[in-house]
Residue, then its C-alpha position, 0 to 999 in steps of 0.5 A: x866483563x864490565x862495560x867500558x862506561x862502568x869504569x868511567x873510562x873517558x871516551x875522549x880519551x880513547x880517541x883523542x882530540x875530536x879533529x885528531x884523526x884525519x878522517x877526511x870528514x868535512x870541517x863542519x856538518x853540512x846542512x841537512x839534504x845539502x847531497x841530494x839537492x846538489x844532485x838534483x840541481x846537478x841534474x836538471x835546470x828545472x828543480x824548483x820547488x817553492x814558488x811566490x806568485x805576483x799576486x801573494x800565491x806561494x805554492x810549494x811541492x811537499x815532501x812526497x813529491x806528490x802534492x802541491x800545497x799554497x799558502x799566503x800572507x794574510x792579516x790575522x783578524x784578531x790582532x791585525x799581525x801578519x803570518x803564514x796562512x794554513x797550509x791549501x791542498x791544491x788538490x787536483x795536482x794529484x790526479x792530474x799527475x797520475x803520481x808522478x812525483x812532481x819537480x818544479x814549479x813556475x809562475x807566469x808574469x802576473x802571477x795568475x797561472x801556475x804550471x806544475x812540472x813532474x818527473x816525466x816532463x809532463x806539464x799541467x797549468x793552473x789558475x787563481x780563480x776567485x781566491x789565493x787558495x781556489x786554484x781551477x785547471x787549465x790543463x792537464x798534464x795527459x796532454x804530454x808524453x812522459x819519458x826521460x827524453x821529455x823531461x823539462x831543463x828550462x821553462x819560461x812564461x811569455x809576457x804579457x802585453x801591457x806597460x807598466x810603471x817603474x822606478x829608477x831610484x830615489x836621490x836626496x836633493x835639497x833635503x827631501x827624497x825624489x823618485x824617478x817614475x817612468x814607463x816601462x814597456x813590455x817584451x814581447x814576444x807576445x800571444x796576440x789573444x793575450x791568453x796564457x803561453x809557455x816555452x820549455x826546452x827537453x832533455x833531448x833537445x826539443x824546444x816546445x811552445x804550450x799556448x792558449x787559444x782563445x777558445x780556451x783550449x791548449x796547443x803546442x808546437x815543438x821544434x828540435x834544437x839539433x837542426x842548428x848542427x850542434x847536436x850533442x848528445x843530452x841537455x841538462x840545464x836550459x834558461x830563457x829569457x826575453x829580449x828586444x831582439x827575441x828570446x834568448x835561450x841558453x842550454x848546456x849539455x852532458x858534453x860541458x858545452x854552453x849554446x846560445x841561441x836566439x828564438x824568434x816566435x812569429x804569429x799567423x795572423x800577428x793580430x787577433x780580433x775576436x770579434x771578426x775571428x769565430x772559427x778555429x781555424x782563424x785562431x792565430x798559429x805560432x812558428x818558430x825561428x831558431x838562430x844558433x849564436x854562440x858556443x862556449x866550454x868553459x873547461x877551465x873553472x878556475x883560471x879567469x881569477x888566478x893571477x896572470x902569471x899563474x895561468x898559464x901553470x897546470x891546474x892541481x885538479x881536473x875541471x871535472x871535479x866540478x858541475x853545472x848547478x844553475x844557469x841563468x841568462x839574466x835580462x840587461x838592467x835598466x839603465x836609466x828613466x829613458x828606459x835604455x836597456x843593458x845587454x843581457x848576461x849569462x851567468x852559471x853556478x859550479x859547485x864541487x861535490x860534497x864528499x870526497x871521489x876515489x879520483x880527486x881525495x883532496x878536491x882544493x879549491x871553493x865550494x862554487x863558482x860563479x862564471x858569467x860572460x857579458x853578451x855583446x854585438x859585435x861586427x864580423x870581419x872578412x878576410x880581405x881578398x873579399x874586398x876583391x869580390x865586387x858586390x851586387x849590394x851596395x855598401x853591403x855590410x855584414x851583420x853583427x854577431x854575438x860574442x860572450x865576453x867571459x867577466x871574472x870568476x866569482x869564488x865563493x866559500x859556501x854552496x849556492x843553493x839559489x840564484x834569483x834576480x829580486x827587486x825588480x831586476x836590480x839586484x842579485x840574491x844568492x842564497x847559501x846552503x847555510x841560509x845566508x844570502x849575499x845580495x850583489x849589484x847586477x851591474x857590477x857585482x860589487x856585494x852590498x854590504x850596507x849603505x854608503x851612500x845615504x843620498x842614493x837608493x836603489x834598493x832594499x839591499x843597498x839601503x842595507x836591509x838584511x836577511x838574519x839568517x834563520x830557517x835553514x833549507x834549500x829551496x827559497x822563494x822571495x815575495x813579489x817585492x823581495x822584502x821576505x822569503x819563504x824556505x822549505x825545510x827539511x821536514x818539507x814545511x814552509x818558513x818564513x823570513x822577513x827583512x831587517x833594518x836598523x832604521x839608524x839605530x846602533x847601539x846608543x847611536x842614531x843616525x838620521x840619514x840611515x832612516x831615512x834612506x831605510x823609509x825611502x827604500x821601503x817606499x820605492x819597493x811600494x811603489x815598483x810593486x803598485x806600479x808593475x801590479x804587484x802584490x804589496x803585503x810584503x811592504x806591509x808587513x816589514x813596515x809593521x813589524x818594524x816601524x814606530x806609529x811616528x815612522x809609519x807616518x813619514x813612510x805614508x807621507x813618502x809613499x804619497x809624494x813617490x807615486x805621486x799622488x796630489x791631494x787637491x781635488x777641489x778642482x779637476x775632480x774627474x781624475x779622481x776616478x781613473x788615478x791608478x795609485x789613490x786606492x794602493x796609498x789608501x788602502x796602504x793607510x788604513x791596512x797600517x792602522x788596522x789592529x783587528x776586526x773588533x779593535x777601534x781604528x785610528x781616525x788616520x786609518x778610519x779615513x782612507x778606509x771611508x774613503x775606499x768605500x766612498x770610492x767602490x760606490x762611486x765606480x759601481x754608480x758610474x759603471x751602472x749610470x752608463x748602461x742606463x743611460x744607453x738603454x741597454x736593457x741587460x743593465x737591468x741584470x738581477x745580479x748587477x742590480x742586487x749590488x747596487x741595491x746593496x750599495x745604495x743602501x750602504x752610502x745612503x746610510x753613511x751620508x746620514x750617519x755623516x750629517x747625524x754627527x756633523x749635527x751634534x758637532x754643531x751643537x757642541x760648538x754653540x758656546x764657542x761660536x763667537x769665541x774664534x779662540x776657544x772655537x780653535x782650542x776645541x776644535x784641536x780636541x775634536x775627532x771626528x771621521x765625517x768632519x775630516x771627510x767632508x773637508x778633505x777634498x778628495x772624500x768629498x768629491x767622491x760623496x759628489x760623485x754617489x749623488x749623481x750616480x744615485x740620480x741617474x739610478x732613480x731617473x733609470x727606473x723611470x724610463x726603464x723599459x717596463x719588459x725588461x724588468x720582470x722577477x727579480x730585476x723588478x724587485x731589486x729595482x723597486x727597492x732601490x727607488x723606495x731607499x732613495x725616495x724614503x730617505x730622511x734626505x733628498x738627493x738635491x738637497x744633499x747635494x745642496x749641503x756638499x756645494x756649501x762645504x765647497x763653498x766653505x773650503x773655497x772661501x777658507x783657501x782664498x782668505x789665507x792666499x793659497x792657490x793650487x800651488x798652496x793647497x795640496x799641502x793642507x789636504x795632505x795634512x787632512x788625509x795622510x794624517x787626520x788633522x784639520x789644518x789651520x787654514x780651514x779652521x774658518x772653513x770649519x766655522x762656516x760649516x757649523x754656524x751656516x750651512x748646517x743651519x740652513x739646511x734643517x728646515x729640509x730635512x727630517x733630523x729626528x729619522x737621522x737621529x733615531x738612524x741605526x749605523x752600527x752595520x757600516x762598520x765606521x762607528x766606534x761606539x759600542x752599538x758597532x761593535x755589538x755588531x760586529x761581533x754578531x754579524x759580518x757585512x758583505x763588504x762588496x755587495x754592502x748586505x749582512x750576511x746571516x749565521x750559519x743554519x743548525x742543523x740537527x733536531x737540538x740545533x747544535x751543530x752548524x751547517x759549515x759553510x764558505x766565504x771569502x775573506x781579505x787577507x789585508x783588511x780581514x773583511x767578507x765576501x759571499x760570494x764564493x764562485x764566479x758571477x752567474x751572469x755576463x754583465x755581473x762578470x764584466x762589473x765585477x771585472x771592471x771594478x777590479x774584485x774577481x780576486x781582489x777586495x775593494x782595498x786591494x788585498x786578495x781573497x782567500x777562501x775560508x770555511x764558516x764554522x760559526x764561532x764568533x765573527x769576531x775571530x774570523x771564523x764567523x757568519x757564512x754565505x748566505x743560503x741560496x733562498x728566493x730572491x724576494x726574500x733576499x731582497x725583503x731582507x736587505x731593505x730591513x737595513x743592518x737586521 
């Protein structure tokens, strides 16, 4: 018998159309994995299996459910793009867990803890250390008991004590956009050691705080839900959240029941001071107090959107058809910068079942709903024979209660797959089972669909960035700042997708006032994120990947007007040091306009990232100044003082690379001295970094600044008590003091030579009649875009023709000439680059850091060896374990760099297999050798 396909029979002909017969399939393929996440999230409250931390950390459960990996966002070393990391084992998950298949995953506020739940309703917690991918226990997960009755429905961390900016919008007013900062404060409850404390709530009704004490160790206090007398039977899904009044916690049962209730948390002592409380049984001890509220059955799905005529009709369906996904109670928005907050609101997802049931074939109505009711205070009213009653109060009022006030079903045509409150609270992003994402105003769920309003911002969304959809998959995290997301395929792999914007652009069209909300929506989420401590990597990225050179510059120049940040330091210098954003905008500057570890920055780049060095030496001069001149002798730690003799090196070299130039500037000006027209002209033509830091008032002062950090550390050695410096303490110092005294030039003199550009500037700034009003302007112009204004080009002038002149009889230019600068990693010349392309400078501790050691006979092969690297700025770190001593810790903790770099982008810990330090994978932590020899080799400079 011939096969059919032989004879060439058609198959289409055999069944006809391919919608003909009636097989009750659905209309379309749904996505892949789309039954069982629905099942999961049917199931429990707690599935979430994708997580992006505050701090850039994106952990994600694998396929097998066994492990969990972390990545993050970093900047590639080669090119400057931004991607995906390499996928980090989080590795004692796996232990910890017993095999335990693990199903959810929950950052804390600040992004730093991460607690990892399994199937069992055991819960272990983890903490970034040092690095995105060095991830230390916190606890372990055998503390809990793993039953079905344990399992975890809802989980939340509380917050942590502190405030914090935000913004309320920007609004156009007389052509230029206005911010509205204002401070946000915490909501509480609060663990007063501030140490780490989660709520969670179980499938049988309990509801548990896991918390810290401060002497590290983990504790916990359970209470049961039932003793309200609401008991019904077992709970699916739980969600809390913080308010004013406490926190509020909703749960919903097998019996289709939604509770409420108020949970008030108080602490035995409610303060805690570690100095006076050294016994356990002092540490603070929690209690609760359960307040039941409400009680809703939302039976009919369905009926708040028919029409008033309709309702009162028989549903073609039973509500049973449809489950509970999602349930979330979101917190009120808000309202404006007085800080007036909204009461809060519930929202739940109900989703039908994807296939058909024997019971219900036909299953009308939407994939899912969307119900939400409104929580409101109201008044309790009595019958009045109580008004009979004489009371032993007077005017005795009765308290408020709450009431949910149902708002109006929301229905929608796809599968939700993902509720998630982004952009600070100010939006609801709703993602699909297709990918899509539907962005929604929390205020009055109107969709945003572009930008209407030009004149208004609140948000990404509603300036009209977008999500293409693309990398399907069920489970999404957004970024910190909610300008990307990550989804987890079916394959278990993580995707990335980024926002979009036309920037006004349609076709041959543009419109202007599009861009410019699109700039300012991109810099308000740049500075919610820097005002709430967020990781802002996400910002950078869309702004790369999308922006024009000319585009970068105006969101720099917006980003600088929101925060604010005033560019005129030529008076009131001491703020300079405690100004929270100056370093964010200048690590913004020189992170977009970084194209590689070997490529040469823009000198609009070049400056802020001088001046980000200028600033780490001036803190770390200022902290160790302190300590000096308290007499503290553990200031004379050997691991303080081996970065400050790093750094002292580092700024020592940098002042004479700056007056080498300025030198050959002068000498290159000679023929135009008496020409003020063609000394313009010229000076239009120069590009020059110490040029430009020199003028600018804000590099300049912190060049003050390291001159007296560096007298008080010569004048330290010498009333140093002479006990307290032994080993290596008296190594380090000495060699510090034998930088400083063999300098080409001395302290006082360069301080001498900085008063003279002050002098310069001052003079410049007065001849023109600019006052303080006038000049923020010009010193913008210096920093955010690295041109000399012409206001200063007398300044400029002076500088060339005078002050460089009366200063050569005092200092030795011949040793300021013959100086080697190529390690400071600022230079373009061919010298640097040679560098550093040989050799990766500790970018903290400001010491080269050598190759790896061959190991073997033929030396071949060579010892792997680790290092941290900056995700943003791509610079190393050799330290790849916490500081050895106290003092050390407290440095390092008090300049901000236990996670972080000086640029504010986070480590990442990476492997040196010594390929060339120009890829990324070069030059590895420096051998454990003595510290004479250590010491021996960083006083041979950039050797």
């Amino acid at each position: 018998m011939p096969l059919m396909m032989d004879d060439g029979i058609n198959v289409d002909d055999l069944f006809g159309e391919p919608n003909s017969l009636e097989l009750g399939l659905p209309p379309s393929s749904p996505t892949k994995g789309l039954a069982p996440c629905l099942d999961e999230m049917r199931l429990s409250g707690c599935c979430q299996k994708v997580a992006w931390s505050r701090l850039g950390c994106i952990a994600y459960i694998s396929l097998d459910g066994l492990r969990v990996n972390v990545r993050h966002l970093q900047c590639r070393p080669s090119d400057g793009k931004w991607v995906l990391s390499e996928e980090s084992l989080l590795s004692p998950v796996t232990e910890a867990h017993g095999g335990n298949p693990l199903v959810h995953l929950l950052w804390n506020e600040t992004g730093s803890e991460l607690a990892v739940v399994d199937c069992s309703g055991r819960i272990s917690i983890y903490s970034i250390s040092i690095a995105l991918n060095s991830i230390t226990g916190l606890r372990q997960a055998s503390f809990d008991s793993g039953d079905d009755n344990n399992q975890v429905i809802g989980m939340t961390w509380l917050n942590t004590q502190r405030s914090v900016h935000a913004f309320h919008q920007a609004a156009k007013m007389n052509g230029r956009w206005a911010y509205s900062p204002f401070r946000c404060r915490p909501i509480g409850p609060f663990h007063p050691a501030n140490k780490g404390a989660l709520i969670c709530v179980t499938r049988a009704g309990q509801i548990k705080l896991i918390y810290q004490n401060p002497d590290s160790k983990w504790a916990e206090l359970p209470a049961e839900l039932k003793t309200t007398g609401y008991s019904d039977r077992l709970l699916t899904h739980a969600s809390l959240v913080a308010t004013q009044a406490g926190v509020l916690l909703a749960t919903y049962s097998a019996c289709h029941k939604i509770c409420l209730y108020r949970v008030h948390i108080a602490w035995n002592p409610p303060q805690w001071d570690p100095s006076q409380a050294k016994h356990p049984n002092q540490f603070p001890i929690p209690s609760f107090r359960l307040i039941h509220c409400k009680v809703d059955m939302p039976s009919n799905i369905l009926s708040t959107s028919r029409r008033p005529e309709e309702r009162s009709e028989t549903l073609p369906f039973q509500n049973s058809v449809y489950s509970l996904t999602r349930l979330e109670i979101m917190p009120g928005q808000i309202d404006s910068p007085a800080g007036s907050t909204a009461n809060p609101w519930v929202l739940a997802v109900f989703s039908k079942p994807l296939h058909t049931i024997p019971d219900y074939p036909d299953q009308p109505g939407p994939p899912s709903v969307i119900v939400r009711w409104h929580l409101e205070s109201a008044p309790q009213t009595l019958h009045p024979k109580f008004d009979e009653v004489a009371s032993k109060k007077n005017n005795a009022q009765a308290k408020a209660k709450m009431e949910l006030r149902r708002l109006e079903d929301i229905h929608l045509d796809k599968y939700v797959v993902s509720v998630d409150l982004v952009e600070h609270g100010t939006v609801l992003a709703v993602t699909n089972d297709d990918s899509s994402i539907t962005f929604y105003d929390t205020k009055t769920m109107a969709v945003f669909n572009g930008l209407e309003d030009t004149n208004t911002v609140t948000s990404l969304a509603q300036a009209g960035f977008q999500f293409p959809i693309e990398a399907s998959g069920l489970q999404i995290s957004f970024s910190p700042n909610s300008s990307a997301a990550v989804v987890l395929d079916g394959e278990g792999q993580v995707e990335l997708r980024v926002m979009e914007h036309s920037f006004g652009s349609a076709g041959d069209l543009y419109d202007e006032s599009k861009f410019s909300a699109a700039i300012a929506a991109l810099t308000l989420a740049f500075s919610r994120g820097c005002g709430g401590d967020v990781n802002t990597d996400d910002i950078l990225m869309v702004a790369l990947r999308q922006l024009s050179p000319e585009a970068l510059t105006t969101f720099i120049g917006e980003v600088y007007r929101a925060l604010p940040v005033n560019c005129n330091f030529t008076a009131e210098q001491d703020k300079l040091m405690s100004h929270p954003y100056i370093p964010r905008c200048l690590s913004l500057q020189a992170a977009l306009g970084f194209k590689g570890r070997l490529k040469r920055r823009s000198l609009a780049s070049a400056v802020p990232w001088a001046s980000l060095q200028l600033r780490h030496a001036s803190v770390l001069f200022a902290f160790f100044f302190q300590y000096n001149k308290g007499g503290q002798n553990e200031a004379h730690d050997a691991d303080v003082l081996r970065i400050v003799l790093g750094n002292t090196k580092w700024t020592s070299d940098f002042s004479h690379f700056l007056l080498s130039e300025i030198f050959d500037l002068a000498d290159d000006f000679e023929s135009v001295a008496n020409d003020q027209e063609a000394f313009t002209q010229k000076l239009k033509t120069t590009s020059s970094l110490p040029l430009i830091i020199l003028l600018s008032s804000m590099s300049r002062a912190f060049l003050r600044f390291i001159c007296r950090g560096l007298r008080g550390v010569h004048a330290g050695y010498a009333t140093a008590n002479p006990a307290s410096l032994t080993g290596d303490s008296r190594i380090y110092y000495t060699e510090i003091c034998q930088t400083l005294e063999a300098a080409p030039v001395r302290i006082d003199v360069y301080e001498k030579f900085l008063a003279g550009v002050d002098s310069a500037v001052k003079h410049a700034y007065q001849g023109a009649g600019f006052g303080d009003a006038e000049r923020p302007g010009p010193e913008k112009e210096l920093l955010v875009n690295a041109r000399i204004p012409p206001v200063l080009v007398p300044a400029v002038a002076t500088l060339l023709r005078q002050t460089v002149p009366a200063l050569k009889s005092e200092i030795n230019r011949i040793a300021i000439f013959l100086g080697d600068y190529s390690w400071l990693g600022l230079g373009s010349d061919k010298c640097s680059t040679a560098y550093r392309k040989r050799r990766d400078v500790d970018i903290l501790k400001k010491y080269p850091l050598r190759p790896p050691l061959p190991v073997g006979s033929e030396g071949r092969v060579l010892q792997p060896q680790k290092k941290r690297r900056c995700v943003r700025c791509c610079e190393v770190s050799g330290d790849t374990t916490l500081p050895r001593s106290l003092l050390s810790f407290k440095m390092i903790a008090k300049l901000g760099l236990l996670r972080s770099c000086l640029c504010g982008g986070m480590w990442t810990l990476e492997t040196d297999t010594g390929a060339s330090a120009g890829t990324g994978q070069a030059v590895g932590q420096q051998s454990q050798t003595h510290p004479t020899s250590r010491a021996l080799a960083v006083g041979m400079g950039p050797g």
